[in-house]
C-alpha positions as CSV (number, residue, x, y, z in Angstrom):
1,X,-91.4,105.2,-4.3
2,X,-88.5,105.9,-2.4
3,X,-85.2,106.0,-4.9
4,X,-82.9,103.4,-4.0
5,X,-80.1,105.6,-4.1
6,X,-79.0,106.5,-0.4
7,X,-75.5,107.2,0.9
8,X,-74.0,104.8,3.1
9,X,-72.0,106.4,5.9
10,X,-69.4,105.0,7.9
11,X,-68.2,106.5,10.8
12,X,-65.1,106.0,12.4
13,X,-64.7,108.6,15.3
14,X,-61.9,108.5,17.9
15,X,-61.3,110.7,20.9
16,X,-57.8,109.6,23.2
17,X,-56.4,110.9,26.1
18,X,-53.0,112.2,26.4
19,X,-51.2,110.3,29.2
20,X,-50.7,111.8,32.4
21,X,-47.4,113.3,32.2
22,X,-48.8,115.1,28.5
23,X,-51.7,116.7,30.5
24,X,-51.0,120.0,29.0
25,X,-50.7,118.9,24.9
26,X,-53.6,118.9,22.9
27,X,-56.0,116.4,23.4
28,X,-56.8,115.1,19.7
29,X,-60.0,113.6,18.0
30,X,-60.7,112.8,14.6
31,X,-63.4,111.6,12.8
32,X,-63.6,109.9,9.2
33,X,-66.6,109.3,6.9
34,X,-66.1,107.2,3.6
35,X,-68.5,105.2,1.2
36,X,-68.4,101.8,1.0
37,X,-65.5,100.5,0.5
38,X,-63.5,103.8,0.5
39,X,-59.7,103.5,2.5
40,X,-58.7,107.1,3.4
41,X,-56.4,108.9,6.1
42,X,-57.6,110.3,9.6
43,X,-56.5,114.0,9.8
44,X,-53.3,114.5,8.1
45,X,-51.9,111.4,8.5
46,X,-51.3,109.5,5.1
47,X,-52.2,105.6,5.3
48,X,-49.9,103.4,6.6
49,X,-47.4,106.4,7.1
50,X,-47.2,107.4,11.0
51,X,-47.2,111.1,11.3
52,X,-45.7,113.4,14.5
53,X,-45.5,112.3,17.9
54,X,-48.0,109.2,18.5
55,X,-47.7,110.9,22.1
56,X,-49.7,113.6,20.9
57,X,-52.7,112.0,19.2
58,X,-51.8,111.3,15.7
59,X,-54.3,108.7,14.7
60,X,-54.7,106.6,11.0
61,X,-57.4,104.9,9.4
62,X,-55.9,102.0,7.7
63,X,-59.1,100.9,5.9
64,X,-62.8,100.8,6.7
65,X,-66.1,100.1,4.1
66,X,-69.1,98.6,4.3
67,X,-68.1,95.2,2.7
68,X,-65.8,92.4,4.2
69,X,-65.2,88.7,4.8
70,X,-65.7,88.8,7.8
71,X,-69.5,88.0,8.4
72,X,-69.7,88.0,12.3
73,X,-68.5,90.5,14.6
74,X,-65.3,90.3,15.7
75,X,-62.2,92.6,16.9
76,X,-58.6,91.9,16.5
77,X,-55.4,93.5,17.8
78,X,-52.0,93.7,16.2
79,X,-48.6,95.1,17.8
80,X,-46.2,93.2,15.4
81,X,-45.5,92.2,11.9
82,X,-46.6,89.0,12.2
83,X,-49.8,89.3,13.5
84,X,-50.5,92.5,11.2
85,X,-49.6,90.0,8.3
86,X,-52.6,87.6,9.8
87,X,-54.8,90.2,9.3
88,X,-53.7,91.5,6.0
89,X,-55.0,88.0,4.8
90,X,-58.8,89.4,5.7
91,X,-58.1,92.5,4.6
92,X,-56.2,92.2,1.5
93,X,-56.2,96.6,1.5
94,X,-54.2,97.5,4.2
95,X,-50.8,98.5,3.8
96,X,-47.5,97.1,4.5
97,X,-46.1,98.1,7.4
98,X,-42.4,97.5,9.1
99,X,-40.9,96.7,12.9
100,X,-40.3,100.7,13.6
101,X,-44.4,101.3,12.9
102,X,-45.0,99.3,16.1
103,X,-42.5,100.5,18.1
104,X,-45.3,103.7,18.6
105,X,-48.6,102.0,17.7
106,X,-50.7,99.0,17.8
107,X,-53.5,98.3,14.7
108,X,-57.3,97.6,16.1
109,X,-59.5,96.3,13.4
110,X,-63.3,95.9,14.1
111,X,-65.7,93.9,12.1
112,X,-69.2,94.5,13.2
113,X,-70.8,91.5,11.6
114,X,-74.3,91.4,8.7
115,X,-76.3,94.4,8.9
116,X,-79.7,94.0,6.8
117,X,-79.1,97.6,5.3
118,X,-76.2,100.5,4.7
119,X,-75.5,102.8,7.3
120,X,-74.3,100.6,10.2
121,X,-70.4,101.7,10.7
122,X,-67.8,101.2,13.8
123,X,-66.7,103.8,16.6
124,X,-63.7,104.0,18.7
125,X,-63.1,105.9,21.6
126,X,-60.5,105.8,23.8
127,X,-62.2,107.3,27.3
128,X,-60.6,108.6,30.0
129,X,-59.4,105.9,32.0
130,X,-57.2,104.7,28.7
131,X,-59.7,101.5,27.9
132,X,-60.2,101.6,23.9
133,X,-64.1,101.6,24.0
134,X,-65.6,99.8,20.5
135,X,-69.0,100.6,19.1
136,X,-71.5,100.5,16.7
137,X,-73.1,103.6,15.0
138,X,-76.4,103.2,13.5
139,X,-78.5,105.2,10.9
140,X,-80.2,108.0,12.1
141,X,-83.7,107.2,12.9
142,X,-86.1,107.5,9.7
143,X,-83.4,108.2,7.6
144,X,-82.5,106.5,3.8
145,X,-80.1,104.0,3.5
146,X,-79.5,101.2,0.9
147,X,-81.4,98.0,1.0
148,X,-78.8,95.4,1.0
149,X,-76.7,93.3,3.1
150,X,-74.0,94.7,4.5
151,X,-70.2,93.9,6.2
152,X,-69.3,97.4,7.6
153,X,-65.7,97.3,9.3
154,X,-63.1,99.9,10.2
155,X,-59.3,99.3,10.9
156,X,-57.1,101.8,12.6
157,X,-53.5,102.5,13.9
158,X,-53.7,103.5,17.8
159,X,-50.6,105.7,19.3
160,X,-49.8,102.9,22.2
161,X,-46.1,101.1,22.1
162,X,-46.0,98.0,21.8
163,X,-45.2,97.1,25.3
164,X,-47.9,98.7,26.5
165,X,-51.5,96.5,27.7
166,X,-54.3,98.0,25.5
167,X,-58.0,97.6,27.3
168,X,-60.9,97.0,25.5
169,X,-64.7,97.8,26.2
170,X,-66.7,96.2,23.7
171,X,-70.4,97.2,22.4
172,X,-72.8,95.0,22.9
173,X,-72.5,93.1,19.0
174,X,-68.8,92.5,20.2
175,X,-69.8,91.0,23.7
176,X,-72.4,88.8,22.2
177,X,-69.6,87.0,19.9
178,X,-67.2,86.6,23.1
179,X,-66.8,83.5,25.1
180,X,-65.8,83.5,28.8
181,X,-63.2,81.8,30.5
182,X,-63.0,81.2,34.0
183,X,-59.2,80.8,35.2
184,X,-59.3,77.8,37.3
185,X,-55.1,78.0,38.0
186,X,-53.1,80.4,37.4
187,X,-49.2,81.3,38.8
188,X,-47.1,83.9,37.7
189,X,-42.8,84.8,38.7
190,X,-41.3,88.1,38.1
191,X,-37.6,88.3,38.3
192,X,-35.1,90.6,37.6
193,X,-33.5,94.3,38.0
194,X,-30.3,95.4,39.3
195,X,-30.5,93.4,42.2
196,X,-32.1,90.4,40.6
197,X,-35.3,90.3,42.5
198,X,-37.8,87.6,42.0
199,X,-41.4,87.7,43.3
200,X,-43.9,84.7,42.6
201,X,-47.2,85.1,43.4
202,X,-50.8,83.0,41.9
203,X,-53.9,85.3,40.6
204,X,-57.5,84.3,39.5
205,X,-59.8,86.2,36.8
206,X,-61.3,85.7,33.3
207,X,-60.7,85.5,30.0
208,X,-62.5,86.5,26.9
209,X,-62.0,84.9,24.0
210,X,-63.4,86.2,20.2
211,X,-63.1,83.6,17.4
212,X,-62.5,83.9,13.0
213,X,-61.4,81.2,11.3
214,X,-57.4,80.7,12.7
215,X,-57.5,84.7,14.1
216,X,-58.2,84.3,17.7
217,X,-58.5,87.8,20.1
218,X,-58.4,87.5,24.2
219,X,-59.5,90.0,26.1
220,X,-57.6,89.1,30.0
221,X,-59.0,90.7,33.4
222,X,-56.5,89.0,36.1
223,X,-55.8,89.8,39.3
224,X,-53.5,88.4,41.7
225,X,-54.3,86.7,44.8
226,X,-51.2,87.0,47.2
227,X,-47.5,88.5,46.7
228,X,-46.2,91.8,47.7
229,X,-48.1,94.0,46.3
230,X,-51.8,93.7,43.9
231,X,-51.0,93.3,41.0
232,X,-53.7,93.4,37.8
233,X,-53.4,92.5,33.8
234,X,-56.3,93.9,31.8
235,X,-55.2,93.7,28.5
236,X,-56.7,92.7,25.2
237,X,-54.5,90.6,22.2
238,X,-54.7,88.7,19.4
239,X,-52.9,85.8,17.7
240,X,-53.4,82.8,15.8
241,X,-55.1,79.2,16.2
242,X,-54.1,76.5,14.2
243,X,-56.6,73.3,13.5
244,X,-55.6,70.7,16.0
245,X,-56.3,73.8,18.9
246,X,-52.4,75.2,19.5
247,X,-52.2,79.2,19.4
248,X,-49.7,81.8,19.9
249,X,-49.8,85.6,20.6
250,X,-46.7,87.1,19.4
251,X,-46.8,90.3,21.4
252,X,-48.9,91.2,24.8
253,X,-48.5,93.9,27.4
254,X,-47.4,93.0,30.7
255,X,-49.9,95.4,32.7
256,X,-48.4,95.0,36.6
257,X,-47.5,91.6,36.6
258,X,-44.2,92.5,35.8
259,X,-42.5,95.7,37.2
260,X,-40.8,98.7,34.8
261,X,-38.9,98.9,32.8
262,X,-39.9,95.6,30.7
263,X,-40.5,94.1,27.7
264,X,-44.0,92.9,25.8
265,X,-44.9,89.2,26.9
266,X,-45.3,86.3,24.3
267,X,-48.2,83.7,24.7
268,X,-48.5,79.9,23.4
269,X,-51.2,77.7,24.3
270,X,-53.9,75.2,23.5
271,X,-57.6,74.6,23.3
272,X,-58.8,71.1,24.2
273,X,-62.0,69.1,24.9
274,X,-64.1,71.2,22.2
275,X,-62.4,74.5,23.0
276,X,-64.2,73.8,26.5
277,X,-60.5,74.7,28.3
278,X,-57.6,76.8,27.5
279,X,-54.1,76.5,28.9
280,X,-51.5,79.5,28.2
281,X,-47.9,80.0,29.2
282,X,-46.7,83.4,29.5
283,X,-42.5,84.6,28.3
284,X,-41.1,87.8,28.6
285,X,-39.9,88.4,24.8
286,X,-36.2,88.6,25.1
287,X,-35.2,92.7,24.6
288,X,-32.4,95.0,24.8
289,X,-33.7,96.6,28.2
290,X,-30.5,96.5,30.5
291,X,-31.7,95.5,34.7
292,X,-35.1,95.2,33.4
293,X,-37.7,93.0,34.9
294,X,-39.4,89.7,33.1
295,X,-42.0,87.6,34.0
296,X,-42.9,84.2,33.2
297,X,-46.1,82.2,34.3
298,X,-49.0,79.4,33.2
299,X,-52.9,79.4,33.2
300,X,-55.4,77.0,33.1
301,X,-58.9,78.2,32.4
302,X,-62.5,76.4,32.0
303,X,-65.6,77.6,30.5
304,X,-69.1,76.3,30.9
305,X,-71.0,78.4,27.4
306,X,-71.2,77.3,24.4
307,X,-69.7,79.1,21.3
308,X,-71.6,82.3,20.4
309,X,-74.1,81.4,17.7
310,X,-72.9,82.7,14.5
311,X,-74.6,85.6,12.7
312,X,-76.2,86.5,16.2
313,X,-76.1,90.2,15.7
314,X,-77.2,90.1,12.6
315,X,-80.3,88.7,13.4
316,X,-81.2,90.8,16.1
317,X,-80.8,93.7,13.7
318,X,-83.6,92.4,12.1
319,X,-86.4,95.0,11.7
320,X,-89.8,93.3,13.6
């Protein structure tokens, strides 16, 4: 008989891109395997601490293991103290962090849901185009791993500002868990710079949404439908949905629906009729940027699926 002693690897691997204008700095990967329940740094980057130029690559793994909470998959994004703190209430191990962290770097925390055995982890990968791919690893086929019922999860620190739109392509246990929203209305106004221009223009799309408890992640494809120029938001972020349906995301980037130099948008809303429709207004949070452009708009948005059955992943991992 087999011993039951096996090692349960977690993997969390990331590869990103310098940006365009860093095309001849050193491209940066790092890759991190702990046991369960192990927190550790990626590279030479201490936890919690941000280390060199985030232009550069530095990544951090804030905390991964194979045990969590959080028993369906889900992935949550946080670019300010007050969402971070959200997420520090699931997991109670990551570190404090301040206002300056997230001037240079937004946290990404993926839970992949119950797995019937060790050895399942998370894997990021930021690919070429700048979209933050998420996905699961699996145990090498034939080999040991633990018999028991596992959470496996992985939270990092990503070099992108805070005022930059972060894209997400989600593996297949993360699409499974995501609801879509068709935007029925949606209207959008930029105003602003030194000569106070203002351009209003409406734009159609969809809109992901990832539920856990009161944390709440939207992944929003939109593109705009007439004004001077086209004009796309592909961005994912996260905030918080209280009981009677009202949200709020603190902190989203702007993608083109508002010209440089800006500031982050802020997002309030509500879900209604059985989470069946979701209404948002868009605000430019109010910065220091002098002549800089803001934005301000509404969306109404409809869905016809149900809620993603809970624990779905989980039971297609289910050896036949």
């Amino acid at each position: 008989m087999l011993s039951m002693k096996a090692l349960l690897l977690v993997v969390l691997s990331f590869s990103l891109s310098v940006p365009a204008s860093c095309d001849a700095r050193k491209r940066e990967n790092v890759g991190n395997s702990n046991q369960a329940g192990k927190t550790g740094s990626a590279g030479n980057s201490q936890p919690g601490k941000p280390s060199g130029d985030a232009a550069a690559g530095d990544l951090q793994t804030l905390a991964q293991g194979q045990h969590s909470s959080v028993s369906n998959a889900f992935i949550f994004v946080a670019r300010d103290v007050e969402t971070y703190n959200a997420l520090r209430r699931v997991v109670s191990s990551l570190p404090e962090q301040g206002e300056e962290f997230f001037k240079s770097n937004q946290v990404v925390a993926a839970f992949l849901g119950e797995r019937r055995s060790g050895g399942y982890g998370v894997r990021f990968t930021l690919t070429g185009n700048g979209a933050l791919r998420v996905e699961e690893s699996t145990p090498p086929k034939g080999s040991m791993t633990i018999q028991v019922i596992t959470y496996p999860f992985a939270v990092a620190a990503v070099p992108v500002g805070n005022q930059q739109s972060l894209t997400l392509e989600a593996g297949n246990a993360w699409q499974a868990m995501t609801r879509s929203y068709q935007v029925r209305e949606g209207e959008f106004t930029m105003s602003g710079g030194i000569t106070g221009r203002s351009e209003k223009f409406t734009f159609a799309g969809s809109v992901g949404v990832m539920r856990e408890g009161e944390l709440t992640t939207f992944l929003f494809n939109l593109q705009s439908r007439n004004g001077a120029k086209p004009r796309l938001l592909k961005e994912v972020a996260s905030g918080v949905v209280k009981g009677d349906g009202r949200l709020s995301i603190a902190r989203m980037g702007a993608g083109s629906f508002v010209d440089m130099p800006a500031d982050a948008l802020s997002a309030t809303g509500l879900f209604t009729d059985n989470e069946s429709k979701l209404s948002l207004t868009f605000e430019s949070v109010p910065g220091i940027i002098a002549d800089g452009f803001n934005g301000r708009g509404t969306l109404n948005a409809t869905t016809a699926s149900p809620a993603p059955a809970k624990n779905k992943a989980a039971r297609e991992d289910v050896p036949q």
